[in-house]
N, C-alpha and C positions, 0 to 999 in steps of 0.2 A: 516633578522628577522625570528623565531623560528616559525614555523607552531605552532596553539594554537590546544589542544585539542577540538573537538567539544564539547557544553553544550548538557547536555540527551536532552533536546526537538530536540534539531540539530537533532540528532542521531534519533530520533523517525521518524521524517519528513523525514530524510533521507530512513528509512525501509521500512515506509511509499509509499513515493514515487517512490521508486526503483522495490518494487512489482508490482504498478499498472502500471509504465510505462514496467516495462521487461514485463508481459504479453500483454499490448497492443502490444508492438512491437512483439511480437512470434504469435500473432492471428492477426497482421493486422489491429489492429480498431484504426484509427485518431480518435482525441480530440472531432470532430466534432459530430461524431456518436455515442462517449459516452456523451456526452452534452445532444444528441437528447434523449436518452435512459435514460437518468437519469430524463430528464423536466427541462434542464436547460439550459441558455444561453453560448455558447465555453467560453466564458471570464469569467463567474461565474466556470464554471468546471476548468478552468485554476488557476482561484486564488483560488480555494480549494487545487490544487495540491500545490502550492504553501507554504499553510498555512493549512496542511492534518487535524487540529486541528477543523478547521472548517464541515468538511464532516460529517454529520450526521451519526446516524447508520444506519436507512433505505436505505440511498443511498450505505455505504460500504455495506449492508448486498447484495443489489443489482450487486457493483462492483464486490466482490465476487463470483454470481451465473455468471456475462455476459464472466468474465476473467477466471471462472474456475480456481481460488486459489487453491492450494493442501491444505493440513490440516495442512502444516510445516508454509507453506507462513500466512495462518487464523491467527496461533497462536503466528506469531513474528509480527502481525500488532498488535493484542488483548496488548499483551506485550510489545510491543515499542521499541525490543530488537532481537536481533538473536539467536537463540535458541543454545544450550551446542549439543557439541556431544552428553553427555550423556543424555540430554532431548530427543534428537530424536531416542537414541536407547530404553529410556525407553518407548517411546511414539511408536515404532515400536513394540516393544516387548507384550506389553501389553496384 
């Protein structure tokens, strides 16, 4: 059977998730600690990862400060997409 393209939401959830889980793992912080940190229960924090659609702004603007996003990772959450070579040389250059 033909692997299917993902749908953009996939693909969003996907960037989504991929950011906040690669920096937990590079800084060490279990689900548990971000749960604590956010005021919320690990199975609420889990089913937000989940369903990234759910995560508020306050909370990402939070995950953000705890995980230390660079300003490439910010702006392919913001966008829901990976950013162009040329995005991030015009966005270096600047």
């Amino acid at each position: 059977m033909p692997k299917l393209k993902p749908t953009e939401k996939e693909e969003r959830d996907r960037i989504t998730r991929s950011v906040i889980r690669g920096n937990q793992e590079r800084y060490g912080i279990r689900d548990e600690q971000m749960a604590k940190s956010l005021g919320l229960h690990p199975y609420t924090y889990r089913d937000k990862l989940n369903e990234p659609e759910r995560i508020r702004l306050d909370e990402l603007q939070a995950l953000s400060r705890m995980l230390k996003f660079t300003p490439i990772q910010a702006a392919s959450l913001v966008l829901g997409r990976d950013l162009t070579t040329k995005e991030i040389k015009d966005f270096i250059l600047m």
